[in-house]
N, C-alpha and C positions, 0 to 999 in steps of 0.2 A: 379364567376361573369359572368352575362350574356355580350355576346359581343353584343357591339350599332349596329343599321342597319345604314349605311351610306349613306347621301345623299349629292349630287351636285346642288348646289344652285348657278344663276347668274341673278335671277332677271326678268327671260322670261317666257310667258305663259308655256312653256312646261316645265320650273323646277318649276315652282308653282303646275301644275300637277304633277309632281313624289313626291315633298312633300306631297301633298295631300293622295297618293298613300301608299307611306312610313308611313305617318302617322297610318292607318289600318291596315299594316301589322304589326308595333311594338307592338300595340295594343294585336293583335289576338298572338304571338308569347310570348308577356310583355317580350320585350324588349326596351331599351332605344335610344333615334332618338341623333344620331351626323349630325346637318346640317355645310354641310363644301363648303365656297366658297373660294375658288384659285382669289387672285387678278386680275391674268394675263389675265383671260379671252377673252380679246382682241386682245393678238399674234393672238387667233385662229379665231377668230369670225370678223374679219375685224373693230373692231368701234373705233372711232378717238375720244378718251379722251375731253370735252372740258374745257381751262385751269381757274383757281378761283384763284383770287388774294387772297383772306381774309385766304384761307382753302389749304390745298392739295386736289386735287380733288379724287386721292386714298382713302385715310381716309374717306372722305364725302360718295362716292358709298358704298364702302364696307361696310360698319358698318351700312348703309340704309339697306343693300338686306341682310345682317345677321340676323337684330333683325326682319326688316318685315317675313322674312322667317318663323324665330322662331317662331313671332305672331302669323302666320297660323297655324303654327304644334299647340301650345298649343287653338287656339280655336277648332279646329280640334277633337285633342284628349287630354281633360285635365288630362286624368290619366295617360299620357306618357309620362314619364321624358325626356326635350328635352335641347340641349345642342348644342349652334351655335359660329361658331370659323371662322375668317378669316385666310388665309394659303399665306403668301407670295411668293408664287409660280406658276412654270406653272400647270393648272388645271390638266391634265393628271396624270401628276408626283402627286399632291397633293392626287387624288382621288387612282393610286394604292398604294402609300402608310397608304394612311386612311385603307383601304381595306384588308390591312393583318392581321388587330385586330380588324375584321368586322364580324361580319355574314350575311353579306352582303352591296354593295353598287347598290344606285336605283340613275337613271339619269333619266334626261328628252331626247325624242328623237334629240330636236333641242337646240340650244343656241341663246342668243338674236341676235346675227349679222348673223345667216345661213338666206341665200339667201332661197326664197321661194321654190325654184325649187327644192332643194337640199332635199332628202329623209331621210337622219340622217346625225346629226351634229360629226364632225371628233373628240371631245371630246368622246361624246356618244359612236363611234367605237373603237376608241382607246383603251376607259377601259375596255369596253367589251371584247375586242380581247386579252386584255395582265393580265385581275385581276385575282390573285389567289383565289377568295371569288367569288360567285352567284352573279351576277350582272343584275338587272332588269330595264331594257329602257322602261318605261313607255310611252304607242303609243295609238291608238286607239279610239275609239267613246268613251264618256262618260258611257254608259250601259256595256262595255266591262272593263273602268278602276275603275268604282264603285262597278264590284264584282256582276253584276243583275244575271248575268246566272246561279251562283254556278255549273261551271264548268272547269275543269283544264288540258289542254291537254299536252300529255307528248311523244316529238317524240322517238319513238326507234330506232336508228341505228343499225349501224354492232355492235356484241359485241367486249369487250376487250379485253385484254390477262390476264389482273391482274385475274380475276377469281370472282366470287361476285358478288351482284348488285352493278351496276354502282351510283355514287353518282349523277347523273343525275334524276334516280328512285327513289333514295332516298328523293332527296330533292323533287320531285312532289308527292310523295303519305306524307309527314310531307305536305307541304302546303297543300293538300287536307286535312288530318285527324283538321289540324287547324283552317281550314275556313268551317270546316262539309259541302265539297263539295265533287262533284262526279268527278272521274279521269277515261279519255280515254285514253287508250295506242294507238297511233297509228305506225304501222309498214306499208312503204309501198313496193310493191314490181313489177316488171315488167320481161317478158320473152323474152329478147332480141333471135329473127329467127337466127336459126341458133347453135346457143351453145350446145356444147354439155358434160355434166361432167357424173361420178360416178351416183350422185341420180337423174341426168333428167332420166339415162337412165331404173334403177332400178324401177324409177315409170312408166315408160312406156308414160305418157301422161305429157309435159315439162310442161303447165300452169300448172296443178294442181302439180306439182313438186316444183314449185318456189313457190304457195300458202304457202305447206305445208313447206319450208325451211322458210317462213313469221311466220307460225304460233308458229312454235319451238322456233324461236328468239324471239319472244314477250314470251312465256311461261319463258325462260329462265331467262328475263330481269323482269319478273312479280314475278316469283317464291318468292324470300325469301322477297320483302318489303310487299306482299299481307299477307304472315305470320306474318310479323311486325307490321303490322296496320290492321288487321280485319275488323276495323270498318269504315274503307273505301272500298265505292261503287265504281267500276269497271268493266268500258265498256272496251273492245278490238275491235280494227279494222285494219284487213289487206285490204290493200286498193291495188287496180292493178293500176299503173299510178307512175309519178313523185312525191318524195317524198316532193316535195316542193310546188305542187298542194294541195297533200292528209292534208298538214298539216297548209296551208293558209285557204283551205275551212272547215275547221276541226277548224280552231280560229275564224272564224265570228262569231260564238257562245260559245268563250270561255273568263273565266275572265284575263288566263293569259295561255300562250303558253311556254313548259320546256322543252328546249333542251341544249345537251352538244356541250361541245368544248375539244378535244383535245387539251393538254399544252406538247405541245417538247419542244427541244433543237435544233433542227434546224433551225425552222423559226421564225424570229426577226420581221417581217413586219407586221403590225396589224391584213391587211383583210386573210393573212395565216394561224393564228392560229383557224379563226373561222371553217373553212371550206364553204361551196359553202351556202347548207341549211339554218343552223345558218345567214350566212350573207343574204340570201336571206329575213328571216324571221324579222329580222333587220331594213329592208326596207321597208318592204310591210303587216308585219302581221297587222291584225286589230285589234289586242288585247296587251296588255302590253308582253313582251319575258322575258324571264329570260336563260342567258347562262349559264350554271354551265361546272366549268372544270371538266376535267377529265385527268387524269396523264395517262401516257403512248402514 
């Protein structure tokens, strides 16, 4: 049985977008949409209930922003079995546990009470930071979140220890072969004055030493999903500079931006597990992100 893609629904422009979102990817993937709203929504979003003699007021929202939710998914995309469930619970808690019998869960970047000023909504970071399942915060212009560009960017970090392509790779060249788009690896890399190791000195000239420790890592990180999916087209780019420049102006033209997260055991606090990147891209990409974990 295919596992549902999961979405967070509470009623605000920005979950009507990741529906929307979600919707097309189930499509492209055929799989089934679980839309799930978490009563609580309110601990986190600041909004002050107002109270209804006749009704609970509970009951009344909820079961509003469920079936409108679903509405959308089924005009959206009528061949995608869609299935919506209120969750009496804090949203967080509702969405990672939705999450672990997911193939993913899609939020919006904001909820309806985030203050304007606020760059991503603390639900949004939250699942992000702690799902064991790909989780994509749908952000960005409209051309970006409808998929115009056919193109899918995919950061490469340091590698791992486990050995293998990282599931990070993985999951961006299946959504590239899915949506018959084209995948850019980008690796970036910089030669801090000064340093001195083993192969600065072997190559004699550091830039072109730190290039070439760029281009090995992308080869490494490309090697076996380029074998798995042939029929995906693939740009590489080592880029000189801050890896968080290289891959924000690398997403103004992309439909959706894939990077990983490191999942320890040591850090409990949300914005810890992302790392800096990830969290950076979180805030400011212009394109929908997808975090995927990565163990170890």
């Amino acid at each position: 049985m295919e596992l549902p893609l999961v979405v967070g629904v509470d009623g605000s422009h920005h979950s009507l977008q990741a529906v929307d979102w979600a919707v097309d990817a189930a499509a492209r993937h055929a799989v089934p949409l679980r839309l799930v709203h978490a009563s609580l929504w309110e601990r986190y979003e600041g909004i002050a209930p107002a109270a209804d003699p006749e009704r609970p007021w509970e009951q009344i929202r909820d079961e509003e922003i469920a079936a409108s939710a679903a509405e959308r998914a089924r005009r959206r995309g009528p061949d995608v079995k869609v299935a919506a469930e209120v969750l009496p619970e804090d949203p967080v808690a509702a969405l990672l546990r939705a999450g672990r019998d997911a193939s993913g869960v899609v939020i919006g970047s904001r909820g309806r009470g985030e203050l304007a000023g606020l760059l991503l909504g603390s639900v949004s970071l939250a699942v992000a930071a702690r799902a064991t399942c790909p989780v994509t915060v749908v952000r960005g212009g409209e051309p970006n979140r409808g998929g115009a560009y056919g193109r899918i960017v995919l950061g490469v970090g340091e590698p791992g220890g486990a050995g293998g392509p990282s599931a990070t790779a993985r999951f961006a060249f299946h959504e590239a072969e899915a949506g018959g788009r084209t995948l850019e690896a980008v690796r970036a890399w910089r030669a801090p004055a000064g340093e001195v190791t083993d192969d600065l000195l072997l190559e004699g000239d550091p830039v072109r030493a730190h290039w070439a420790r760029a281009e090995r890592t992308l080869d490494d990180a490309l090697r076996i999903p380029r074998r798995d999916h042939p029929e995906v087209t693939v740009h590489r780019a080592t880029v000189e500079g801050t890896a968080r420049k290289a891959l924000l102006h690398a997403a103004a033209t992309a439909d959706l931006l894939v990077l990983g997260a490191r999942r320890g055991h040591l850090h409990t606090a949300a914005g810890l597990q992302l790392g800096r990147i990830a969290h950076a891209a979180l805030h400011h990409a212009p394109c929908p992100v997808v975090i995927v974990p990565e163990r170890g």
